[in-house]
Backbone atoms as SQL, in Angstrom:
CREATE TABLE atoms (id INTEGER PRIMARY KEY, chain TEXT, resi INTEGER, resn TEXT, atom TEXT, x REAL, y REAL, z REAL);
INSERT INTO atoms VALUES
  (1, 'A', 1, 'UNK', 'N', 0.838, -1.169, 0.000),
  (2, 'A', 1, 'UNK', 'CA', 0.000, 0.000, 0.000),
  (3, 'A', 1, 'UNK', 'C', 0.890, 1.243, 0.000),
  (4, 'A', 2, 'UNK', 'N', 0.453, 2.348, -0.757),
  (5, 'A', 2, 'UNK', 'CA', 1.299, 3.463, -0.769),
  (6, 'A', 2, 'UNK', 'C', 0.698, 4.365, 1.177),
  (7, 'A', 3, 'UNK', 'N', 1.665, 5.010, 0.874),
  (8, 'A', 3, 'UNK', 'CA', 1.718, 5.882, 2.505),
  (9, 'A', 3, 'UNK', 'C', 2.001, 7.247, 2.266),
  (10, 'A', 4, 'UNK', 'N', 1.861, 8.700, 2.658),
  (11, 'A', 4, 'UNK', 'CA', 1.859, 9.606, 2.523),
  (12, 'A', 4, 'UNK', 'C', 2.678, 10.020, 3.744),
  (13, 'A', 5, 'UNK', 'N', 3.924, 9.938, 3.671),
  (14, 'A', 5, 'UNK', 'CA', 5.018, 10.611, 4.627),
  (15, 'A', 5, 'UNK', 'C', 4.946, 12.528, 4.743),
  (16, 'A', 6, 'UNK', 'N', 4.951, 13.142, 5.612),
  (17, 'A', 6, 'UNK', 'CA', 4.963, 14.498, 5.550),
  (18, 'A', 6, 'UNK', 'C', 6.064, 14.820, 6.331),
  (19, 'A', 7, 'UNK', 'N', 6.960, 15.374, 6.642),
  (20, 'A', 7, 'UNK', 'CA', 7.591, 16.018, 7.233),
  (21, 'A', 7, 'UNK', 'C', 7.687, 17.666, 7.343),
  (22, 'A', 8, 'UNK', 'N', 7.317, 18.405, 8.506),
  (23, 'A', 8, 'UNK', 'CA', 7.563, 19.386, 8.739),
  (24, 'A', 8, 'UNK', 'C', 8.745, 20.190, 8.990),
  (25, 'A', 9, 'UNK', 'N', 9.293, 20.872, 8.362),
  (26, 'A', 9, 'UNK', 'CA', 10.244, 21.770, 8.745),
  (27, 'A', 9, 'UNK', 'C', 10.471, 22.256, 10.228),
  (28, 'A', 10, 'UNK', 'N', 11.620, 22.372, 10.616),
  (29, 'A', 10, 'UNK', 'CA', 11.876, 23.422, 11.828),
  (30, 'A', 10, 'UNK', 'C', 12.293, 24.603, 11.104),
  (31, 'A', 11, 'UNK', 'N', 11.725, 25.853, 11.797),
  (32, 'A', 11, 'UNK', 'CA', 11.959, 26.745, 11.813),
  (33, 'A', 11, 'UNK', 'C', 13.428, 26.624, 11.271),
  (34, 'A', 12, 'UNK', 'N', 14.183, 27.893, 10.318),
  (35, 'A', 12, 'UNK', 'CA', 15.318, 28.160, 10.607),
  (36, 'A', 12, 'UNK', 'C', 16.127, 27.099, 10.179),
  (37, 'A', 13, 'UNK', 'N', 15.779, 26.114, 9.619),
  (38, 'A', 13, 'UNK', 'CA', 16.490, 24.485, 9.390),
  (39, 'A', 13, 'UNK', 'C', 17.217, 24.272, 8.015),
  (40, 'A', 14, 'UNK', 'N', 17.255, 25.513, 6.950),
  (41, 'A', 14, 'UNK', 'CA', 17.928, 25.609, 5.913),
  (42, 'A', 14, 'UNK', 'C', 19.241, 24.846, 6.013),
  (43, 'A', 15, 'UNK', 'N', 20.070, 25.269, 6.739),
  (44, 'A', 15, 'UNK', 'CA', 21.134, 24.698, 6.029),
  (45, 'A', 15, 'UNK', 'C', 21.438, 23.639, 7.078),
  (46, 'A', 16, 'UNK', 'N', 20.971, 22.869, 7.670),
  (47, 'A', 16, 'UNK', 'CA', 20.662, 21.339, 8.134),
  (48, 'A', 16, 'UNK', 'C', 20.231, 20.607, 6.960),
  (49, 'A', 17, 'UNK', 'N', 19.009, 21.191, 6.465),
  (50, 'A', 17, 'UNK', 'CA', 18.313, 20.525, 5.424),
  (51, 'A', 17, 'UNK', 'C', 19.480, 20.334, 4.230),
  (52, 'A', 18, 'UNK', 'N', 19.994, 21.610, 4.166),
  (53, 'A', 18, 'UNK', 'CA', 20.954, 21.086, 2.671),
  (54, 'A', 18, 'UNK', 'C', 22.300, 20.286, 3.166),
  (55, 'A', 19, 'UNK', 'N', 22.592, 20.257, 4.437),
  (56, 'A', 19, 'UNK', 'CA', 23.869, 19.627, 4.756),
  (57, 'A', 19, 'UNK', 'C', 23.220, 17.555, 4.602),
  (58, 'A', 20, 'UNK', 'N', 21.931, 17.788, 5.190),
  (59, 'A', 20, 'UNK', 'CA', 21.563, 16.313, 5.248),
  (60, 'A', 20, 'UNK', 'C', 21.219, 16.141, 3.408),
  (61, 'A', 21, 'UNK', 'N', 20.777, 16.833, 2.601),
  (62, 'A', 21, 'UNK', 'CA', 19.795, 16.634, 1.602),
  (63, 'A', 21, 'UNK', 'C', 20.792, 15.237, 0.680),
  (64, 'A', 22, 'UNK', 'N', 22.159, 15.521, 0.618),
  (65, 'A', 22, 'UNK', 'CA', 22.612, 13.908, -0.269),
  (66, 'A', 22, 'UNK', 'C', 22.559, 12.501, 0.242),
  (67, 'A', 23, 'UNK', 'N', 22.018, 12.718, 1.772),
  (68, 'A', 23, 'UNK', 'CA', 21.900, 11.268, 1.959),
  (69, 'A', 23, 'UNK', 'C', 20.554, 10.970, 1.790),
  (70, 'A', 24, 'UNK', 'N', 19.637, 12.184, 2.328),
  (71, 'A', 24, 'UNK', 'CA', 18.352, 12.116, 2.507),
  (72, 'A', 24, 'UNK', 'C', 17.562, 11.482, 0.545),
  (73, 'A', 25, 'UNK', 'N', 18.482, 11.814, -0.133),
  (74, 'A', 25, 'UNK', 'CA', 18.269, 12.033, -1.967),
  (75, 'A', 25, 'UNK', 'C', 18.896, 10.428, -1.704),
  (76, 'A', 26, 'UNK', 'N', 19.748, 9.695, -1.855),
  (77, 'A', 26, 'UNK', 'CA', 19.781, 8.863, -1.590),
  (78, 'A', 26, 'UNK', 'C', 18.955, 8.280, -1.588),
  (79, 'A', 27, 'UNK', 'N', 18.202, 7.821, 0.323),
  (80, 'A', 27, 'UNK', 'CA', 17.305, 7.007, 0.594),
  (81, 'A', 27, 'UNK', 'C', 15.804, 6.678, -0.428),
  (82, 'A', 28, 'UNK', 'N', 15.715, 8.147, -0.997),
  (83, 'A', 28, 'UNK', 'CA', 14.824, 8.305, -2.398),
  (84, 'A', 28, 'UNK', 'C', 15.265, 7.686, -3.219),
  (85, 'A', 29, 'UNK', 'N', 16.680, 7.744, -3.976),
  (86, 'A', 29, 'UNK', 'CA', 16.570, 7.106, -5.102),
  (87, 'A', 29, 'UNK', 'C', 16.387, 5.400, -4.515),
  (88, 'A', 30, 'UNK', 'N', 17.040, 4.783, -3.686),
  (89, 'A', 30, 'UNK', 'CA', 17.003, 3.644, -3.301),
  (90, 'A', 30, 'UNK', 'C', 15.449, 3.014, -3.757),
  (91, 'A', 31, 'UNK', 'N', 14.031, 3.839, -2.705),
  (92, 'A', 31, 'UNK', 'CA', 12.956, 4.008, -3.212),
  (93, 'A', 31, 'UNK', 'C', 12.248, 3.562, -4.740),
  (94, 'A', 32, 'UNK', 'N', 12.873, 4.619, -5.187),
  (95, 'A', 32, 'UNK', 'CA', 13.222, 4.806, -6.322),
  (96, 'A', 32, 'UNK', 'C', 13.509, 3.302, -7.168),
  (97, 'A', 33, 'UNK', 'N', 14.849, 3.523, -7.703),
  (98, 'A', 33, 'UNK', 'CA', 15.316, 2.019, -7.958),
  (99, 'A', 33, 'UNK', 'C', 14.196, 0.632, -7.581),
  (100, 'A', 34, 'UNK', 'N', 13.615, 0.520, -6.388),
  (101, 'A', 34, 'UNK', 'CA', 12.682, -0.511, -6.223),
  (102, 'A', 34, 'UNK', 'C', 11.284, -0.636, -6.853),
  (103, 'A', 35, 'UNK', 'N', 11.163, 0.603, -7.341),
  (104, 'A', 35, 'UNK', 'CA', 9.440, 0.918, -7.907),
  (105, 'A', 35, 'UNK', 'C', 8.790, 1.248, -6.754),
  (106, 'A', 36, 'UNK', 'N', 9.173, 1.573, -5.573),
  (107, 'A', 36, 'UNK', 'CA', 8.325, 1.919, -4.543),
  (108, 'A', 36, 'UNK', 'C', 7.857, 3.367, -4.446),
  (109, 'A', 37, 'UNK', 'N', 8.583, 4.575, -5.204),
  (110, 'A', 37, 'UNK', 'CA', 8.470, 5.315, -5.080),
  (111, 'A', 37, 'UNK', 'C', 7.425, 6.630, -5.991),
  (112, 'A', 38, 'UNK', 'N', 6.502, 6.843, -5.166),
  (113, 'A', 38, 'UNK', 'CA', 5.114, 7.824, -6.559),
  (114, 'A', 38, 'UNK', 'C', 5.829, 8.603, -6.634),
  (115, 'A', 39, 'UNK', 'N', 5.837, 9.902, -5.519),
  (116, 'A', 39, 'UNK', 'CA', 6.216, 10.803, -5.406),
  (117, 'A', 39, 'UNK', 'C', 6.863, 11.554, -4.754),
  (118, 'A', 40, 'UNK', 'N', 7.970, 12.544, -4.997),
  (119, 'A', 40, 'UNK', 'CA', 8.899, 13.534, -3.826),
  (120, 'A', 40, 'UNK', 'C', 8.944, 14.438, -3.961),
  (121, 'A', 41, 'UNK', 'N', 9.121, 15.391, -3.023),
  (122, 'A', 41, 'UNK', 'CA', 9.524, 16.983, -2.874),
  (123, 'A', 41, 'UNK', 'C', 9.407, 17.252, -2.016),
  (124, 'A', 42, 'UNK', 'N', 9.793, 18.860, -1.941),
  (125, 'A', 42, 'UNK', 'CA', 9.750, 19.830, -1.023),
  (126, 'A', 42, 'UNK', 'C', 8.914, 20.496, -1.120),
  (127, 'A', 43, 'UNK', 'N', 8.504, 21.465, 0.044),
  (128, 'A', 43, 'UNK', 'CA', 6.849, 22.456, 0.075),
  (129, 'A', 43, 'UNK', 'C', 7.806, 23.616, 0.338),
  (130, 'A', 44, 'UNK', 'N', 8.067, 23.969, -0.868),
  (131, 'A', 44, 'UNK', 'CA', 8.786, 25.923, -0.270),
  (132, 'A', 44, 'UNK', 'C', 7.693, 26.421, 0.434),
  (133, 'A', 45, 'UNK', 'N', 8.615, 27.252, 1.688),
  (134, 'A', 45, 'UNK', 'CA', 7.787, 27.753, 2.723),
  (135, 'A', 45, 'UNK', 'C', 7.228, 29.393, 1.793),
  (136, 'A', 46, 'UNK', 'N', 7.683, 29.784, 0.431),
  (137, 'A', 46, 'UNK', 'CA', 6.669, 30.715, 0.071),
  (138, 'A', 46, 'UNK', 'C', 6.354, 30.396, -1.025),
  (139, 'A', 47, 'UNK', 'N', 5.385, 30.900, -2.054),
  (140, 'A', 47, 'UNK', 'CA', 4.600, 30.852, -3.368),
  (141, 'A', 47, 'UNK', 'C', 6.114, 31.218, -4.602),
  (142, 'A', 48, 'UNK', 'N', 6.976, 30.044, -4.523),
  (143, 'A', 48, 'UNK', 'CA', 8.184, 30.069, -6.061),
  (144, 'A', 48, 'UNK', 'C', 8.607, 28.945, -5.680),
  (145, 'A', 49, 'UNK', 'N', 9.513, 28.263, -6.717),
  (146, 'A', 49, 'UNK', 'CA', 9.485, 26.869, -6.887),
  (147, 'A', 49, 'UNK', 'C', 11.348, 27.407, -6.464),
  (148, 'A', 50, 'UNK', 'N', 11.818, 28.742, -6.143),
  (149, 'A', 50, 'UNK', 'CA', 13.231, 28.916, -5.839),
  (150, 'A', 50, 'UNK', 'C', 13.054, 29.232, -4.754),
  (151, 'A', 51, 'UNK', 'N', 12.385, 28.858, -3.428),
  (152, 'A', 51, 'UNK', 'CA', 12.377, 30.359, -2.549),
  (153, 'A', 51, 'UNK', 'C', 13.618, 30.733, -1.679),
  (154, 'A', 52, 'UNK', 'N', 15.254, 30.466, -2.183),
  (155, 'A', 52, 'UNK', 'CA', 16.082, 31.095, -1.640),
  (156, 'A', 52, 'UNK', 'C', 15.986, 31.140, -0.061),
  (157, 'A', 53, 'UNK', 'N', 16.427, 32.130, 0.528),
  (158, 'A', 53, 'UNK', 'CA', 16.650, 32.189, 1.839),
  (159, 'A', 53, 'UNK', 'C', 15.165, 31.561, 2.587),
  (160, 'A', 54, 'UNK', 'N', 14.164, 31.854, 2.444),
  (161, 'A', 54, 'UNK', 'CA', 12.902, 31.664, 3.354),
  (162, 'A', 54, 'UNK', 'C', 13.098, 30.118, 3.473),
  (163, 'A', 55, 'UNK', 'N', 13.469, 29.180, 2.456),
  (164, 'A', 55, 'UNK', 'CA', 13.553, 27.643, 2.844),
  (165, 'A', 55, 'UNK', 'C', 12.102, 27.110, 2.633),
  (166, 'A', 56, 'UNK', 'N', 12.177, 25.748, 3.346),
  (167, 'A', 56, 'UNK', 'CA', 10.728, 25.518, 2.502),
  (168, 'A', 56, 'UNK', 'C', 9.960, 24.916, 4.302),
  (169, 'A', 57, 'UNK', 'N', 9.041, 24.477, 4.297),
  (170, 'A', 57, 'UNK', 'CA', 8.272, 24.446, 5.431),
  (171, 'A', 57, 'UNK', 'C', 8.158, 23.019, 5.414),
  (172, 'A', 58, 'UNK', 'N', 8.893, 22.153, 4.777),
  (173, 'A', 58, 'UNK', 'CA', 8.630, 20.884, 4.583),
  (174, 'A', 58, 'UNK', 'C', 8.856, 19.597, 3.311),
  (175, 'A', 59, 'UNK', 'N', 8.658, 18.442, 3.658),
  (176, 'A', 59, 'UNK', 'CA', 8.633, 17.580, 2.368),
  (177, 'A', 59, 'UNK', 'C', 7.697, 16.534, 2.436),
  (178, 'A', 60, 'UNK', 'N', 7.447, 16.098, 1.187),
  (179, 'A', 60, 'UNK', 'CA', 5.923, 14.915, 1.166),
  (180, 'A', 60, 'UNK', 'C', 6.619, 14.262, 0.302),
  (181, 'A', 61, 'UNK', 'N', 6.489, 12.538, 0.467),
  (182, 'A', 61, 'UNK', 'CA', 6.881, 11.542, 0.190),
  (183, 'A', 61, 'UNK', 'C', 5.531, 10.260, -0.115),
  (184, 'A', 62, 'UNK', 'N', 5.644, 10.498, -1.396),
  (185, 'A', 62, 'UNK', 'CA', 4.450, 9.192, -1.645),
  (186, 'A', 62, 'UNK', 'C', 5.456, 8.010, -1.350),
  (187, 'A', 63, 'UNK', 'N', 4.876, 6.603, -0.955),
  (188, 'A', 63, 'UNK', 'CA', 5.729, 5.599, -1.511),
  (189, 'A', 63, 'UNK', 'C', 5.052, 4.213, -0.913),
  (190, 'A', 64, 'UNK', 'N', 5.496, 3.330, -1.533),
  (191, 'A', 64, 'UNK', 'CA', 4.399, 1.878, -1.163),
  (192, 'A', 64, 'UNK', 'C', 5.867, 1.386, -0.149),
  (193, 'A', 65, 'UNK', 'N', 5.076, 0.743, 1.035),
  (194, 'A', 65, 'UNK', 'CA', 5.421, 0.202, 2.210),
  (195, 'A', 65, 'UNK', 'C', 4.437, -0.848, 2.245),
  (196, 'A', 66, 'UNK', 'N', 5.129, -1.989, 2.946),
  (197, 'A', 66, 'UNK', 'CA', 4.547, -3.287, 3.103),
  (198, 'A', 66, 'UNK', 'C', 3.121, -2.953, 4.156),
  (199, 'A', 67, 'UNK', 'N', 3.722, -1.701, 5.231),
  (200, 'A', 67, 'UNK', 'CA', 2.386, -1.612, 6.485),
  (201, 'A', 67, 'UNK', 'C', 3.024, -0.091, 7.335),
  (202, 'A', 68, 'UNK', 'N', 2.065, 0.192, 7.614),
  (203, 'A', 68, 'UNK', 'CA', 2.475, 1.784, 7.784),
  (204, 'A', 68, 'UNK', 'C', 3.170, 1.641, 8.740),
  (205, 'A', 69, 'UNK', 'N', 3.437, 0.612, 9.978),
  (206, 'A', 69, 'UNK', 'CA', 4.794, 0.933, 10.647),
  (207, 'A', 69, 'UNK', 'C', 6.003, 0.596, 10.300),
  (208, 'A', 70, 'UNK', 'N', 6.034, 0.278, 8.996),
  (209, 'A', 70, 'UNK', 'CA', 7.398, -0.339, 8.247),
  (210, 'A', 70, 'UNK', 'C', 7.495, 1.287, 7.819),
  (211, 'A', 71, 'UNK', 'N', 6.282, 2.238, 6.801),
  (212, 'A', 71, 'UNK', 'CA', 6.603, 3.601, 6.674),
  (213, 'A', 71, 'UNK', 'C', 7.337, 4.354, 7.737),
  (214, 'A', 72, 'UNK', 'N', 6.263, 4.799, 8.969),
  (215, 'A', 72, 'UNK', 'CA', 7.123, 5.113, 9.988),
  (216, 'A', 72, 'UNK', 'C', 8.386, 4.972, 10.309),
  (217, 'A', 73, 'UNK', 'N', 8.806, 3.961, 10.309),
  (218, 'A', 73, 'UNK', 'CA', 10.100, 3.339, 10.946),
  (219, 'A', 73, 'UNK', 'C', 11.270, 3.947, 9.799),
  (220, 'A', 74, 'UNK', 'N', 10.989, 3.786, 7.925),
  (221, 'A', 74, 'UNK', 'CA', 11.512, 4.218, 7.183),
  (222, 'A', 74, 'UNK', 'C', 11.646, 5.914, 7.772),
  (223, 'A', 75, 'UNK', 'N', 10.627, 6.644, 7.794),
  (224, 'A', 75, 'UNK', 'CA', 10.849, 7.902, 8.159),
  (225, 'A', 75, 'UNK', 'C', 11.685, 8.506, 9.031),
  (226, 'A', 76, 'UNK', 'N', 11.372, 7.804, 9.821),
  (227, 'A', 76, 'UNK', 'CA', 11.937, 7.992, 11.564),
  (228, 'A', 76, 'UNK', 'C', 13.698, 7.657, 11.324),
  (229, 'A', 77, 'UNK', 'N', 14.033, 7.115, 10.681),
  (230, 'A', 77, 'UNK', 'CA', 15.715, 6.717, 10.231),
  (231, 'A', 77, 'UNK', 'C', 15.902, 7.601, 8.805),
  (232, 'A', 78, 'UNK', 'N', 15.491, 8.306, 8.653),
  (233, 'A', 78, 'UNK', 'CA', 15.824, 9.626, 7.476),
  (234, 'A', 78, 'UNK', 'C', 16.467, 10.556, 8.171),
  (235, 'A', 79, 'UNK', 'N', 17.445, 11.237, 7.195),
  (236, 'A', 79, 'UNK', 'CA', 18.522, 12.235, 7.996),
  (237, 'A', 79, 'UNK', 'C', 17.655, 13.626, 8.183),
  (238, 'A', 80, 'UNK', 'N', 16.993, 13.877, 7.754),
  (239, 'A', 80, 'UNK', 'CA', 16.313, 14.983, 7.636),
  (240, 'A', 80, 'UNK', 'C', 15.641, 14.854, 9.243),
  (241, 'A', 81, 'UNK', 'N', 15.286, 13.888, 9.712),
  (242, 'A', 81, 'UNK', 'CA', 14.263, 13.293, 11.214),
  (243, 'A', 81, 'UNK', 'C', 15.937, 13.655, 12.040),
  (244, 'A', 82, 'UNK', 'N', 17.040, 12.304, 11.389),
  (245, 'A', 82, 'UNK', 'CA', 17.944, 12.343, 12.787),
  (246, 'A', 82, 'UNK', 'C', 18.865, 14.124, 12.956),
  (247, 'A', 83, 'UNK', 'N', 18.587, 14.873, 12.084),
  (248, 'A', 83, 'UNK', 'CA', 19.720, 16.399, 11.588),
  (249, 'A', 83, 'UNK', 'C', 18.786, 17.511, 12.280),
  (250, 'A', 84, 'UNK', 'N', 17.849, 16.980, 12.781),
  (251, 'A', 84, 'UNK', 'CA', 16.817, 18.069, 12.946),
  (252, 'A', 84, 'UNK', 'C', 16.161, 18.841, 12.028),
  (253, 'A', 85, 'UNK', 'N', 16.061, 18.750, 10.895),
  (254, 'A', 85, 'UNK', 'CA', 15.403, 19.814, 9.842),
  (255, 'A', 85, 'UNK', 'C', 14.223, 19.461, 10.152),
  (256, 'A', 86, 'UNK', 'N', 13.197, 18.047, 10.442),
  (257, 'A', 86, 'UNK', 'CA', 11.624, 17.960, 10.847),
  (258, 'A', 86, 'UNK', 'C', 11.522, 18.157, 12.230),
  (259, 'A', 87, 'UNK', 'N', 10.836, 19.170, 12.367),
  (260, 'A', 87, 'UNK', 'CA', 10.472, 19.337, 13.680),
  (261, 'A', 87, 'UNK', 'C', 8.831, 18.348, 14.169),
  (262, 'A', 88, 'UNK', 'N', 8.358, 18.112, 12.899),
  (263, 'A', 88, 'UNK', 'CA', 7.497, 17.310, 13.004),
  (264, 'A', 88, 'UNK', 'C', 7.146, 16.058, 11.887),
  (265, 'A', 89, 'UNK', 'N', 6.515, 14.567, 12.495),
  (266, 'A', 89, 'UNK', 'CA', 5.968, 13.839, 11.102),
  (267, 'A', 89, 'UNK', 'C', 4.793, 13.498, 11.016),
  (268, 'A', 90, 'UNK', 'N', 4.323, 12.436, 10.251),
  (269, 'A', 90, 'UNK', 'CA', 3.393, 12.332, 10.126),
  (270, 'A', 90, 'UNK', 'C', 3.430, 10.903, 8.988),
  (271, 'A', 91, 'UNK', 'N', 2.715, 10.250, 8.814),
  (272, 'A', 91, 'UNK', 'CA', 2.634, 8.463, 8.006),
  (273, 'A', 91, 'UNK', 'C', 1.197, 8.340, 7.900),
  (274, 'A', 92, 'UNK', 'N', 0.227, 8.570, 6.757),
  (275, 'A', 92, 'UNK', 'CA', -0.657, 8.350, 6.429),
  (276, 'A', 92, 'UNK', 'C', -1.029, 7.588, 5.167),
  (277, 'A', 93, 'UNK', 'N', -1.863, 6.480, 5.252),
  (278, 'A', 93, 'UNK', 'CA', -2.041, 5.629, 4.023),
  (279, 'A', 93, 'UNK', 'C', -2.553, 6.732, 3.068),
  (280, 'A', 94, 'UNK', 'N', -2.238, 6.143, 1.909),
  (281, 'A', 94, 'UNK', 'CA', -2.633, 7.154, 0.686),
  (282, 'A', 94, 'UNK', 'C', -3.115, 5.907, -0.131),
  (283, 'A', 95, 'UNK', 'N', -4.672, 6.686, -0.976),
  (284, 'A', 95, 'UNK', 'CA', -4.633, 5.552, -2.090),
  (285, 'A', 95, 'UNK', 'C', -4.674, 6.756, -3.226),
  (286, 'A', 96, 'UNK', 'N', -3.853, 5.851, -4.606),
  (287, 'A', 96, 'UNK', 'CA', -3.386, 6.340, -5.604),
  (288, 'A', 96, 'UNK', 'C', -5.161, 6.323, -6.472),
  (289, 'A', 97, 'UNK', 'N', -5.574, 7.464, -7.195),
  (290, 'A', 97, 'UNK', 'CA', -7.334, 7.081, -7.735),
  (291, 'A', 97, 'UNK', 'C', -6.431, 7.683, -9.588),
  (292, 'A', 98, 'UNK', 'N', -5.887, 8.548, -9.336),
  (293, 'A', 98, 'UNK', 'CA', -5.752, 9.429, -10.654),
  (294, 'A', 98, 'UNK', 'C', -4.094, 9.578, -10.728),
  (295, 'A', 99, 'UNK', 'N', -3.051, 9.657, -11.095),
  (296, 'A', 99, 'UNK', 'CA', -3.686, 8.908, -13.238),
  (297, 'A', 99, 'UNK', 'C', -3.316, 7.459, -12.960);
């Protein structure tokens, strides 16, 4: 079943986020590579797909997991969780309807 990972930003967590972001890109492509992976990104914390200094407020992670505490557990061991850049998470089943 796919799962809807969210991670919240901490405040102020820019350059945590970019010091962790090549391992964190990593664990994605790994994802990735398996077919497990819908979708990734970041939520810039303002309205541009560059937003420079402001940073972004977060990232959302589609991806199929055997059972949402196998998601969790994936999350919870992401550098972005152990570097501090999420100040908060979140693991919600997602079902895929469109396309």
């Amino acid at each position: 079943m796919f799962y809807a990972l969210i991670g919240e930003d901490t405040p102020g967590s820019l350059d945590k986020r970019m010091a962790a972001r090549p391992a964190h890109l990593a664990r994605l492509q790994a994802l990735s590579d398996e077919g497990r992976l819908l979708i990734a990104g970041p939520m810039p914390a303002i309205d541009s797909p560059d937003p420079g200094p402001a940073g972004f407020a977060g990232s959302l992670v589609v991806a199929e997991f055997p059972s949402q505490t196998e998601a969790e557990a994936w999350l919870a061991a992401d550098p972005y969780v152990s570097e501090g850049v999420f100040a908060r998470t979140s693991v919600r089943p997602f079902k895929k309807v469109l396309p």
